[in-house]
N, C-alpha and C positions, 0 to 999 in steps of 0.2 A: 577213516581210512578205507573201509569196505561198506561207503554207506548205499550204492547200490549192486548187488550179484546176482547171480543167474546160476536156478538151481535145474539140474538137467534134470529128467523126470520120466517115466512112463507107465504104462498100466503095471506094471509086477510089484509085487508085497515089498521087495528092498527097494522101491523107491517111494513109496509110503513110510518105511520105516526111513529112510533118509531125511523126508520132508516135513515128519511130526515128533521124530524122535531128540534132536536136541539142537536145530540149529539158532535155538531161541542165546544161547551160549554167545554167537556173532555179537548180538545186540552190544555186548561187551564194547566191541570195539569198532563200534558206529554204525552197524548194518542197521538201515532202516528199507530200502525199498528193494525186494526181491522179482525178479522174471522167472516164473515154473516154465521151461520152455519144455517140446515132446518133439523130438522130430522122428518122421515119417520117412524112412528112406524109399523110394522107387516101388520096391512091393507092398510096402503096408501103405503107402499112397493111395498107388492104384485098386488097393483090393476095399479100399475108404470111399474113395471114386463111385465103385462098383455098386456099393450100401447106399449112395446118396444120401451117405448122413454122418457127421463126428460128433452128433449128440454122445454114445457112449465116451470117447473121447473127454468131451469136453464136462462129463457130470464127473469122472474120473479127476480132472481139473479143478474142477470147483468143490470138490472133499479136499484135496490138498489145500490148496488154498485157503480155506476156512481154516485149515490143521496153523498153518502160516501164520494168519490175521490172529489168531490168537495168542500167537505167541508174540504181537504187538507190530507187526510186519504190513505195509501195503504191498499190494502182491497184485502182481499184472501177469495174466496166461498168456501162452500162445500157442501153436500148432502151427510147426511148418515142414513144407516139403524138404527134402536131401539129406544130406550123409550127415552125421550128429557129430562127428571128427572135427566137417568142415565148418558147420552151422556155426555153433556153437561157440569155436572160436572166432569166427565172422562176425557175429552178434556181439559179442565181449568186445572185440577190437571198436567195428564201426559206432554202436553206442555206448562205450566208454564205459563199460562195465568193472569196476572193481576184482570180481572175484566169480570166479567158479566152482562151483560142489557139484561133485560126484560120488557116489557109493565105493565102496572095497567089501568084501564079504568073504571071510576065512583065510586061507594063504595065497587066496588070487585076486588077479581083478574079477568083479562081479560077471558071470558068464551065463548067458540066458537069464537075467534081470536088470536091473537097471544100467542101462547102456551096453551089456553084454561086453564083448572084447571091446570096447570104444572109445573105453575108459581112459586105458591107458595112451591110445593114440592122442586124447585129447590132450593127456598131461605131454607127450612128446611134443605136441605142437603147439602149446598155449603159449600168448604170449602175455597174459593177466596169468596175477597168482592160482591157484588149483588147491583148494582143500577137499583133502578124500577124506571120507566119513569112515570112521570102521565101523561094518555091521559084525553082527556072530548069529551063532543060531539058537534058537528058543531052544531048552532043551526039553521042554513040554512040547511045544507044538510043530517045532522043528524047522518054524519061518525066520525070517531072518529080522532082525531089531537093533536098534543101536546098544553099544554096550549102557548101561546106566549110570556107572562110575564116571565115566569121562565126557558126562556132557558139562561142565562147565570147565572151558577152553582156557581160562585164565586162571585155573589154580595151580597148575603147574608145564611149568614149559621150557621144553627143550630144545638149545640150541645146537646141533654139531657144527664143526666149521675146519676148513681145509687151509683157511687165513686167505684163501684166494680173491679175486677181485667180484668173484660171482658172491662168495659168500659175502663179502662186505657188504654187496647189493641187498645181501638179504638180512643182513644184520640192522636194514635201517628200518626192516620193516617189523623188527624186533623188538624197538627202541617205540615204535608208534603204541604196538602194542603194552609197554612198560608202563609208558604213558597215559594210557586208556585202563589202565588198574592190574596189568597184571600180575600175580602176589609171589609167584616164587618163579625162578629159572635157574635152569642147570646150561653152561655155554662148557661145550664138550669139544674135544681134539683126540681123535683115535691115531696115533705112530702106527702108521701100515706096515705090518710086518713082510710084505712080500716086496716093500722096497728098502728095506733096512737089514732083512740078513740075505745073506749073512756078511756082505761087507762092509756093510757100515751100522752093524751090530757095536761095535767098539765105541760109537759116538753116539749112544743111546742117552748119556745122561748132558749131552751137552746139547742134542736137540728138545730133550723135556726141558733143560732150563730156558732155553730162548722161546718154546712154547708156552711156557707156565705164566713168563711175561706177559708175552701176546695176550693169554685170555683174562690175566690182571686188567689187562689194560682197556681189553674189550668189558669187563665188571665195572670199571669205573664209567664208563659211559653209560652204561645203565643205569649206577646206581644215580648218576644225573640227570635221567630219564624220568623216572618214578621213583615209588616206596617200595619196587620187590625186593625179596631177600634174592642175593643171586651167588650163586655155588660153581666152583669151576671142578671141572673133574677130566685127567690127562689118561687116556689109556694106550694100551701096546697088544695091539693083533690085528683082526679081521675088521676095518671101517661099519661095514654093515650090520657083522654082527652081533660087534662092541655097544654099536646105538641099539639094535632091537633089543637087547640085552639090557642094557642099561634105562631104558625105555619100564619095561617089564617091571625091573624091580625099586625103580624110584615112583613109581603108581605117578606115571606120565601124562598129562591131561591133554598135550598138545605138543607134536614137532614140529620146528619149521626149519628148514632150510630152501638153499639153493637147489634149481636143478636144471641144468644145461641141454637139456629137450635135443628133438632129432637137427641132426647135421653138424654137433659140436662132437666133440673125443668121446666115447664112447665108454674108453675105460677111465674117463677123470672121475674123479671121488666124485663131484656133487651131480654124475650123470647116471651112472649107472649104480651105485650106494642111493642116490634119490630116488630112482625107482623101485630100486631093490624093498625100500622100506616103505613102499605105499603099499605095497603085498602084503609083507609081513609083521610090518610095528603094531600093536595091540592098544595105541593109541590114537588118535585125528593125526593128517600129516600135513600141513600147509607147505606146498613147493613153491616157490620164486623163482620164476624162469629168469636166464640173463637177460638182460636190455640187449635186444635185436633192434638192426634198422627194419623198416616195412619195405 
């Protein structure tokens, strides 16, 4: 399913730790041929230019890489000029890239390290899935590293879902994943409480029974999928902060959902709840962008 992606990269320590710290976990589910790309916007181009050399650059490259290859990976670098926003998803799209990784590091996107604010633009604009890595900080040394617990992707995973037609989208990539060995899932429905009270508070227990259905019914497809164990769990509040929550305390290896990227509704659950939780979830977050035309 993700047997080639493109891990975005550059000289700072979270993307070292991005690149060596656990994406051997993919392997799980097909990744075999990775691209370290770096890109150069305008000023670090020109100031590259200047040096008439991307030797450091490129030895920078080749420690990744080696981090890579051993984690059983053929890995192909590169260095290109422009915006990492645009690149990056241009590369993904024109060569048929599976999948994109990017860093997260504390309750933001990564800021003055890998990819800086870019991160997130990337996830608004991709139109390949997006797995953000969650980094943290050493508490000895104060750099930043993947957490340890949650590098193996397939021991536990989390689906939320709105039953919308984006999430269906993204439930098939949930199903590949089942497929490819994953051992437990929790498939999750938060009742938004800011569109139920207070007047249609009264019909609380007649929309949990037609949801408790729905994600019956979305557990039987799984369970025809693979051998995971799979757990449905219905709650009542905050979308966001139901999953980061619920994330937290089932020791979450992996979320994926939908996420509706720039130019769709803004306040739809798997737009702005999906990015909400590339920030904050304490877990890996796999986003599935909707199927756009080009």
């Amino acid at each position: 399913m993700f047997t080639r992606f493109i891990v975005a990269t550059d000289l700072s320590p979270a993307s070292f730790a991005v690149v060596v710290g656990c994406l051997g976990g993919l392997a799980a589910f097909g990744a075999r041929h990775c691209l370290l790309l770096q890109c150069l916007d305008l000023q670090e181009a020109a100031s590259t230019a200047l040096s008439y050399s991307t030797d450091p650059l490129e030895a920078v490259l080749r420690q990744q890489k080696e981090g890579l290859e051993a984690q059983g990976y053929q890995v192909e670098t590169r260095i290109v000029p422009g915006f990492a926003k645009r690149e990056i998803n241009h590369i993904a799209d024109e060569e048929d890239y599976a999948l994109i990784v990017v860093g997260a590091l504390g309750q933001s996107m990564v800021h003055e390290a890998l990819l800086g604010g870019i991160a997130t633009q990337v996830i608004h604009s991709a139109r390949k899935p997006v797995l953000v890595v969650r980094l943290e900080h050493d508490p000895q040394t104060g750099e930043a590293r993947v957490c340890p617990t949650q590098c193996d992707l397939s021991t536990h995973v989390l689906f939320p879902t709105d039953f919308s037609e984006n999430a269906d989208h993204a439930f098939t990539y949930l199903e590949h994943l089942v497929a490819s060995g994953a051992r437990r899932v929790t498939l999750l429905h938060v009742q938004d409480r800011t569109r139920i009270d207070p007047h249609l508070s009264h019909r609380l227990e007649e929309f949990n029974a037609i949801d408790r259905e729905r994600l019956r019914v979305l557990r039987e497809r799984l369970t025809k999928a693979g051998d995971a164990t799979v757990e449905i769990d219905l709650r009542y509040g905050s979308p966001a902060t139901e999953i980061v929550e619920l994330a937290r305390q089932r020791d979450v290896h992996l979320v994926v959902m939908g996420s509706q990227g720039r130019g769709l509704i803004e306040e739809a659950f798997l737009g702005s709840v999906s990015h909400h939780l590339a920030r904050h979830a304490t877990a890996p977050v796999l986003l599935i962008p909707a199927p756009r035309p080009h």
